[in-house]
C-alpha positions as CSV (number, residue, x, y, z in Angstrom):
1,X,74.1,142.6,-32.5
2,X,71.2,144.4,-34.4
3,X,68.0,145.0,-32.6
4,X,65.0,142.7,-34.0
5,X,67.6,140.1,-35.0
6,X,67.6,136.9,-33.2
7,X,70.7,134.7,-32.8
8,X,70.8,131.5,-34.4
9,X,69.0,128.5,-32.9
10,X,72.6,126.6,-32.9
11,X,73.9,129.3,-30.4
12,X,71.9,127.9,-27.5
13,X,72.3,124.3,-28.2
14,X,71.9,121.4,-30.3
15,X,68.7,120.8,-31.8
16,X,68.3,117.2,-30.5
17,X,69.7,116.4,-26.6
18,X,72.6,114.5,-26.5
19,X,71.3,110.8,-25.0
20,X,72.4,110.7,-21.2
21,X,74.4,108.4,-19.8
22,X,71.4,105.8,-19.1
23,X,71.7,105.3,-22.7
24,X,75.3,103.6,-23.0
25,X,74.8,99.9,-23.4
26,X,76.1,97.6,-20.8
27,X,79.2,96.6,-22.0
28,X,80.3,100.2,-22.2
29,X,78.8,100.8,-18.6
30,X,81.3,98.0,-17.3
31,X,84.4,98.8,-19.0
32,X,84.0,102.4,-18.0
33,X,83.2,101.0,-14.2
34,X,86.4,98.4,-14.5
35,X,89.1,101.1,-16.0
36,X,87.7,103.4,-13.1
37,X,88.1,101.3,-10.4
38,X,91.6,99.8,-12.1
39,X,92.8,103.3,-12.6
40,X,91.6,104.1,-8.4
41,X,93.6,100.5,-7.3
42,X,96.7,101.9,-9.2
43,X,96.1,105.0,-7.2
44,X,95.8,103.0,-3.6
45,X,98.8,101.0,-4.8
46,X,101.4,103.2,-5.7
47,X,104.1,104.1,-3.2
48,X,103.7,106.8,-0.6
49,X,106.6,108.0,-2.1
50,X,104.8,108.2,-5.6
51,X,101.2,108.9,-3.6
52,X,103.7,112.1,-2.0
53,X,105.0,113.2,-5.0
54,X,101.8,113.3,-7.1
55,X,100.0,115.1,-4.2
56,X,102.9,118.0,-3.9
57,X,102.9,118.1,-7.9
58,X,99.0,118.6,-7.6
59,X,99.3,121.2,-5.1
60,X,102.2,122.9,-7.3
61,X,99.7,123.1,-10.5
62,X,97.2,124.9,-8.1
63,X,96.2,128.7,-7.8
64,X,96.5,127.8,-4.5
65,X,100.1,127.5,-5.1
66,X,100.4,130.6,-6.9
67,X,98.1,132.9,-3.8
68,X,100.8,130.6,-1.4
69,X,103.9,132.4,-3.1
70,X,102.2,135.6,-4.0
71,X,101.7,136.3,-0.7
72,X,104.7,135.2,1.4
73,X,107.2,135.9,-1.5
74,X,104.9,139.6,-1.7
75,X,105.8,139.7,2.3
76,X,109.1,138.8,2.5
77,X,110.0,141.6,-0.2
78,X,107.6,144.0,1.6
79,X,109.3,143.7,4.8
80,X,113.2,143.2,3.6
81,X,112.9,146.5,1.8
82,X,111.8,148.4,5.0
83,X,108.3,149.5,4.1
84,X,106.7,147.6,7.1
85,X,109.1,148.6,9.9
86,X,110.9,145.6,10.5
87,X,114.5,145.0,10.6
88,X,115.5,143.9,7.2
89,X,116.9,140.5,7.5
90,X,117.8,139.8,4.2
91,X,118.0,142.8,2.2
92,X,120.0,142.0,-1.5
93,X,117.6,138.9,-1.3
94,X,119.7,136.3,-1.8
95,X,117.9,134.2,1.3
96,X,114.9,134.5,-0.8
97,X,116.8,133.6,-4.2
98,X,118.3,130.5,-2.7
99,X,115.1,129.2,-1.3
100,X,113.6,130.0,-4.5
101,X,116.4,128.0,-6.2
102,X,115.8,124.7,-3.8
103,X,112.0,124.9,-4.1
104,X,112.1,124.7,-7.9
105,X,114.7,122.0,-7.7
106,X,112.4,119.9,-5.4
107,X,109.2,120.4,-7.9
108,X,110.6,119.8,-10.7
109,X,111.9,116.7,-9.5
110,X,108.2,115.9,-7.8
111,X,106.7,117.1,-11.5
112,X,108.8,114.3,-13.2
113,X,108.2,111.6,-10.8
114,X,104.6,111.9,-11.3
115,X,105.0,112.7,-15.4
116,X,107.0,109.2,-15.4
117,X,104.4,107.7,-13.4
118,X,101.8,109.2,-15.8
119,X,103.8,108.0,-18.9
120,X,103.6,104.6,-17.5
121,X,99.8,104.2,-17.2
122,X,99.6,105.9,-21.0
123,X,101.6,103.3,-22.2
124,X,99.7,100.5,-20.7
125,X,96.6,102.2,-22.1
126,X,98.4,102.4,-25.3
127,X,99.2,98.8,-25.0
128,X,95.5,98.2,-24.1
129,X,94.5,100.1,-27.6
130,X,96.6,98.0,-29.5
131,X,95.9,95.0,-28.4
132,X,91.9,95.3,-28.8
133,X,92.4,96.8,-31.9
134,X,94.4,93.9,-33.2
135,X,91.3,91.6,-31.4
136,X,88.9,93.9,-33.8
137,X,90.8,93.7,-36.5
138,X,91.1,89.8,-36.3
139,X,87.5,89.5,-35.7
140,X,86.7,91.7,-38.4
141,X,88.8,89.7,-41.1
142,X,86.7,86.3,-39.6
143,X,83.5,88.0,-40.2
144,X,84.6,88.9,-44.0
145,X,85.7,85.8,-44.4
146,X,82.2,84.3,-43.0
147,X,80.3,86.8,-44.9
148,X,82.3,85.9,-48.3
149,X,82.1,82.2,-48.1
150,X,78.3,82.9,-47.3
151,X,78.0,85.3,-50.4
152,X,79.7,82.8,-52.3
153,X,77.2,79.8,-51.6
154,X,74.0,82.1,-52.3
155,X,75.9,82.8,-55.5
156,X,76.0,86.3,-54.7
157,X,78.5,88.2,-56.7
158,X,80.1,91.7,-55.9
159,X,81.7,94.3,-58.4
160,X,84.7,95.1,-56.1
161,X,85.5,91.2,-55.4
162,X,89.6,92.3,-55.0
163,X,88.6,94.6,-51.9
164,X,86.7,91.6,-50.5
165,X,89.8,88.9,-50.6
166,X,92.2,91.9,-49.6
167,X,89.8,92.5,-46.3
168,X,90.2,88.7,-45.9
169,X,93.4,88.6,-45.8
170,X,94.6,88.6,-41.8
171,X,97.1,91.4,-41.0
172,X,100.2,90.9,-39.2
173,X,101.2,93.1,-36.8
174,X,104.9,92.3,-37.1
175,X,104.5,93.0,-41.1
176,X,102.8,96.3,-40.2
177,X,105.6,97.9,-38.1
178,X,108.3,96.6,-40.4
179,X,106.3,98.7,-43.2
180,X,106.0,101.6,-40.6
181,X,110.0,101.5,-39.7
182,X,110.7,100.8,-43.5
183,X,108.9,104.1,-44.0
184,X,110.6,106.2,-41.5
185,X,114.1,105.1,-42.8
186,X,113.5,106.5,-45.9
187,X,112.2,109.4,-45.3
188,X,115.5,110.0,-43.5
């Protein structure tokens, strides 16, 4: 950087603070509290097998993990080629390969317990999503409709009257996907 020039104000933040979380409006403060505490009961209430499995996963993805097999994987090499002045006990390493070979087997299978596990609770969040969206949508449509029959008694007029009756048309969800899966098969 040259001397005498400063950096630009929008280096060191934004110009006006983001509002805290004091700010969110109550309904927002208690669907964030509710997933929260739904997303901790789903915790409580899975298996132990599940519980085990995410825990040993966790630990896996850690650079705990990684020091863990540094070190005793680093020792065991240490020592089996002589430098230490032990006895080797396994010197071609194929101990050491084999319990390689059965440690990954067990973590990958831990890994995709708690992926599947993971991949359930997305799809109920996805399921969640749609369903409020189709709520929103529905409620949306109503309120054109309202709005347009309103409009129409004040003998208000709008230029772009064939958006209006399309946005009061409801939607279908069934229609939708059909138009979606339609899509896809041609495009194949």
């Amino acid at each position: 950087m040259l001397e005498g020039v400063s950096r630009p104000a929008m280096a060191s933040g934004p110009t006006i603070p983001p509002p805290g979380p004091e700010s969110l409006n109550s309904a927002l403060r208690r669907n964030i509290d509710v997933l929260k505490r739904r997303r901790q009961e789903e915790e409580a209430n899975a298996p132990l097998d599940e519980r085990l499995a995410s825990a040993i996963a966790r630990f896996a993805g850690s650079m705990r993990f990684v020091y863990a097999h540094l070190f005793i994987y680093g020792l065991w090499i240490v020592a089996n080629l002589g430098w230490v002045g032990i006895e080797p006990w396994d010197p071609t390493f194929v101990v050491l390969a084999m319990i390689a070979s059965v440690e990954a087997i067990f973590l990958s299978t831990f890994i995709l317990i708690t992926q599947n596990r993971m991949a359930t609770a997305a799809d109920r969040r996805a399921e969640l999503d749609v369903q409020i969206s189709l709520l929103a949508e529905a409620e949306i449509t109503k309120l054109v409709q309202m709005v347009s029959t309103i409009a129409q008694r004040l003998d208000v007029t709008s230029a772009q009257r064939s958006d209006i009756e399309e946005a009061k048309r409801e939607v279908a969800p069934e229609a939708v996907l059909d138009a979606i899966e339609s899509s896809e098969t041609r495009k194949s």
